[in-house]
N, C-alpha and C positions, 0 to 999 in steps of 0.2 A: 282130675286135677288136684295138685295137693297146695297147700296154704300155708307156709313158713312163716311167722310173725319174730322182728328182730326188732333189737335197738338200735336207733340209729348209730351207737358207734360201735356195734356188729355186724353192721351191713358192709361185703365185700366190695368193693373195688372196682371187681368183674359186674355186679349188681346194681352200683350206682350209675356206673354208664352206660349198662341198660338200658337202665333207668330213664336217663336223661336222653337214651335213643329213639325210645318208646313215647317217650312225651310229647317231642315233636314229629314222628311220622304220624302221631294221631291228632296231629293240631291243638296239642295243650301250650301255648304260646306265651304263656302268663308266666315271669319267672315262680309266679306260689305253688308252680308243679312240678317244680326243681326237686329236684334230691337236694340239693345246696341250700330251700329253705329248712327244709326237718332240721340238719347240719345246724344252719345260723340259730333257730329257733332251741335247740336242744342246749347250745351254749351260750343263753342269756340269762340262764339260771336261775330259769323258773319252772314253772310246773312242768315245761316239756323234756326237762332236762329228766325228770325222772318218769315221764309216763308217755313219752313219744312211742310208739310202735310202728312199724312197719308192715304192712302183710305183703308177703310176697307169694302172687300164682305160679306155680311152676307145673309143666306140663313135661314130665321126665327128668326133671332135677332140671329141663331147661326155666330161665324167672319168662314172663308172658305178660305179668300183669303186676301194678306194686298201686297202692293205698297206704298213705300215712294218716295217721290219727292220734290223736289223747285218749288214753284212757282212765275211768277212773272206776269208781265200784260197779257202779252198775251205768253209764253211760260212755262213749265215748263222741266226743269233738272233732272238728280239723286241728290238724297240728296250727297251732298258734293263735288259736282264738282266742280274742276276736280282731286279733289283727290280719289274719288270713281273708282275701279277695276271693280265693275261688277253690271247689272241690272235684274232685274226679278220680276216676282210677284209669290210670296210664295202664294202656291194655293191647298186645297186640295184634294188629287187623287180622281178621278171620275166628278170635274166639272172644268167650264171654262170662259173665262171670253170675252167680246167682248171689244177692245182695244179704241176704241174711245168714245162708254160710259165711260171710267175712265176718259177720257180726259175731256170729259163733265164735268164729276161729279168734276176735281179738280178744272172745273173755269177760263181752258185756250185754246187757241186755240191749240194749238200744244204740242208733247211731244218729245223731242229728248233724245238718246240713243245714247250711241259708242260701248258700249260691254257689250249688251244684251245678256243673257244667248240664242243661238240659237237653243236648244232643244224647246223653248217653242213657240206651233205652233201657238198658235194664233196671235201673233207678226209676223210671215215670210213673209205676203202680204207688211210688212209696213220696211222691211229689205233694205237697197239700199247695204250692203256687209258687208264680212266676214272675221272675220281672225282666229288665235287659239291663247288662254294661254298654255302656256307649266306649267305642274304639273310633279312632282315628286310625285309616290305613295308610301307610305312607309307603308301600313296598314300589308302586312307580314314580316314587319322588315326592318332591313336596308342592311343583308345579302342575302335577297329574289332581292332587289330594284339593289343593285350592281351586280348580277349574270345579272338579266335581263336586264344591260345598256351594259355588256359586251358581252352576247350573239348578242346583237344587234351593236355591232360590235362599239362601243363606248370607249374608254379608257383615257376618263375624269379622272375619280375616280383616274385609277395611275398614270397618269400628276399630278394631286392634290397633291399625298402622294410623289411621286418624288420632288415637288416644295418645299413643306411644309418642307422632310429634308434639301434640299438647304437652307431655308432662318434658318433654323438652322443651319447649319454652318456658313452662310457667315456671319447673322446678331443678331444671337445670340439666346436663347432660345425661342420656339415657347410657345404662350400663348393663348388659347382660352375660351373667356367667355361669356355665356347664361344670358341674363339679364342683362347685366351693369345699376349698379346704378348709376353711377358717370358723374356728369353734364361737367366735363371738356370733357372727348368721346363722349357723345349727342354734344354739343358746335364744336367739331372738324368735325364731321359728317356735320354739316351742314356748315361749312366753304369749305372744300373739294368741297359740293355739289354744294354750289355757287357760286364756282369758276368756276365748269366745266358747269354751265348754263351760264355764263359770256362766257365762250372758247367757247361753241359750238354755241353760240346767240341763246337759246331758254329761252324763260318767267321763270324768275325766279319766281317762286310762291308764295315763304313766305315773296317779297315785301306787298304782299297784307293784311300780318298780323294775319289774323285768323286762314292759315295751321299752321304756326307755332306755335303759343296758341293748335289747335288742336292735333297737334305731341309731344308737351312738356308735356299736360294734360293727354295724353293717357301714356307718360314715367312715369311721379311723379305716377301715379295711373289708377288702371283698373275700366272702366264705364261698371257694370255688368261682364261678363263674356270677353267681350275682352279688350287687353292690348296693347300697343305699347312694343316691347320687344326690344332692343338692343343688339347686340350681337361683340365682336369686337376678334381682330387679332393682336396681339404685339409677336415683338421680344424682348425679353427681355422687356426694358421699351419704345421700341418703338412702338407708334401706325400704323401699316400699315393697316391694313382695317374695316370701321364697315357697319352694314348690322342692318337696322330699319324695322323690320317687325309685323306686324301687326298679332294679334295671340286670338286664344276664345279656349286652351287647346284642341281643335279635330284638327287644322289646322292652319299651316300659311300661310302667305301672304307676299311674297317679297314687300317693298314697295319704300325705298330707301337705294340705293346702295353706297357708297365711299370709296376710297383707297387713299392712298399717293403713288403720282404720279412717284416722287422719287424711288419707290419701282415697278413700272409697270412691271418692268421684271422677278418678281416671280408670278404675275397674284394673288396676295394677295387675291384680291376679291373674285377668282373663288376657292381658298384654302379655305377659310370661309365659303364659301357654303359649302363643305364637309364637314366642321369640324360641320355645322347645320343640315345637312341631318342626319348624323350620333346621333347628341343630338334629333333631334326631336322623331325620332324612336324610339330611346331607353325610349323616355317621353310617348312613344304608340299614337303619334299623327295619324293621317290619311294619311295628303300630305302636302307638301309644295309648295305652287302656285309660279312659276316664275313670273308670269304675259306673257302678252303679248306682241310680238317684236319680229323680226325678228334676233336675237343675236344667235353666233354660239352657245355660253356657252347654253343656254339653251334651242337647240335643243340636244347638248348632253344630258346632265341633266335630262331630261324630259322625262319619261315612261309612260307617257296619253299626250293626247291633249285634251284643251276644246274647243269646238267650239263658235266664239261671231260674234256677228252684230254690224251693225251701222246701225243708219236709223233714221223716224220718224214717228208719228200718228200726224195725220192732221184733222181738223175740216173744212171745207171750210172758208178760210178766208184769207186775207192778209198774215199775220205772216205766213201760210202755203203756200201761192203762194210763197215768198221771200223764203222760206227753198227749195222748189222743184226748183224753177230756179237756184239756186247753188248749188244743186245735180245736177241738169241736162248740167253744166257747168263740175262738175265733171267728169261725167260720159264721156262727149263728148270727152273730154282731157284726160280721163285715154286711152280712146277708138285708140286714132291714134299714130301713132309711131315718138312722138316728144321727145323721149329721160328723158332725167332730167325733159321737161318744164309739161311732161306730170302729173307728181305727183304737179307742185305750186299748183291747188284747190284746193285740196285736204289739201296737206297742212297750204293751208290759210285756208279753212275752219275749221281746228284743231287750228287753234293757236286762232282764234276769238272765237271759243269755248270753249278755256281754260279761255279768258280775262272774256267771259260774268259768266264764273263759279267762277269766281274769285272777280268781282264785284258783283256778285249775281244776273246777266241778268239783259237788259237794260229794258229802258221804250219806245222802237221802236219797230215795227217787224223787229227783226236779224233772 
């Protein structure tokens, strides 16, 4: 098998629809497995616009298999980190692929991953752990989807519609809308969202520039098949919550979340979900991904679990000795019963791994 690596605006034509063939006959249902995000990602005009790569399997010049990544000197990333939900390599049934030849072939020493599709075995040696996305399936409707959250002993759904007539009375008529055009709701979304990255002191992300160029580009307009959709929640003319998710018409993708705060005590947010589980279905989507996280809302919510990894592929090298001694930091510390301190690696390890996705990875072994 041989291993062609391109830039996304090298990649043929013939290749991308492959591409996009191969994703979903191997159940990559996430639009983040799109060829269309490399695309969206590469013209936001930031780091991936110059270090996006492509590898492509091909087995006879036929493609079999594609991986996109960052690269940088010595590591590479998912494309778009760290705004990318999910990794994998679109691969067709019957072959396989050996993970650190890719690595080779992109040119770096290492590969790191946070939420690797963990179905895919040839990746599990290079796995250091695990968590789940929570999904909503809605492929038998949205009356199949509510029966089976109820039987499971769930009663989301009529907290939602209890709440929903509450903030119509207290706060006036309820209003829900798929798709907002309107730049003043985008604008509010992201003020909301920045505040509560401010409250909580975690990396605000669209300091960096280019999410945001990439979340505004995917609203004015869809790159290919996926679109940034916006979906918001007013009383009367009030905005109480909107919900930015990321969509290619089979599926969406929760991406970001905000409400006015003001309003916390009707759970606006978690009323919005319902009022989109309910629109998507009836649109014949598939699922709607929560994403992943440890959040009550969306263990109710949620009738699948996916399962993901974190970890890395290693080449022997520096950049890979520096990645395994702070897993093995982690590891030691998740390991003993020191409370709160046992999660700081781990955590430090996530937030230097947002910085490096956000500058586009350093020129050190991180």
């Amino acid at each position: 098998m041989d291993i062609e690596v391109v830039r996304p605006d090298r990649l043929q034509p013939s290749d991308a629809a492959r591409w996009a063939g191969l994703r979903r006959e191997a159940g990559l249902t996430s639009p983040f497995f799109s060829p269309d995000w490399v695309r969206a990602c590469a013209g936001a005009d930031g780091p991936d616009r110059r270090r996006a790569r492509i590898a492509i399997l091909r087995d006879g010049g036929r493609p079999v298999g594609f991986l996109p990544a960052r690269v940088s000197r010595f590591a590479a990333q998912p494309v778009g980190a760290p705004m990318c939900d999910y990794q994998g390599v679109a691969l067709e049934a019957g072959y396989s692929f050996r993970p650190r030849v890719l690595v080779k072939a992109l040119g770096v020493h290492r590969l790191d991953f946070d939420t690797q599709i963990a179905s895919q075995a040839e990746m599990a040696p290079y796995m250091r752990g695990r968590t789940v996305s929570h999904l909503a399936c809605l492929r038998e409707g949205f009356d199949a989807y509510a029966a089976h959250r109820k039987a499971a002993g769930s009663d989301i759904l009529q907290d939602c519609a209890k709440k929903r007539r509450k903030i119509g009375r207290e706060l006036g008529e309820v209003r829900f809308t798929a798709g907002s055009t309107i730049q003043a709701d985008f604008d509010t979304m992201l003020t909301w969202k920045r505040a509560r990255y401010v409250e909580t002191r975690q990396t605000d992300i669209f300091d960096a520039g280019w999410p945001l160029r990439l979340i505004q580009n995917l609203f004015e307009s869809p790159v290919g098949e996926i679109s940034g959709k916006l979906f918001t929640l007013h009383a009367g003319e009030r905005l109480l919550a909107t919900h930015y998710a990321l969509c290619d018409g089979q599926a969406l993708h929760a991406w970001f979340i905000s409400h006015d705060l003001e309003a916390s005590k009707y759970s606006p947010g978690v009323v919005l979900i319902a009022d989109i589980l309910k629109w998507a279905a009836a649109q014949g989507m598939a699922e709607f991904d929560l994403g992943a996280g440890d959040y009550r809302f969306k263990q109710s919510l949620a009738s699948v679990q996916r399962e993901v990894a974190y970890g890395y592929v290693g080449r022997f090298s520096p950049s890979t000795a520096v990645r395994a001694a702070a897993y093995g930091v982690r590891g030691a510390a998740e390991s003993l019963p020191l409370g709160r301190a046992s999660a700081w690696p781990g955590k430090a390890m996530r937030r230097v791994d947002i910085l490096r996705g956000l500058r586009g990875g350093w020129s050190f072994a991180r």
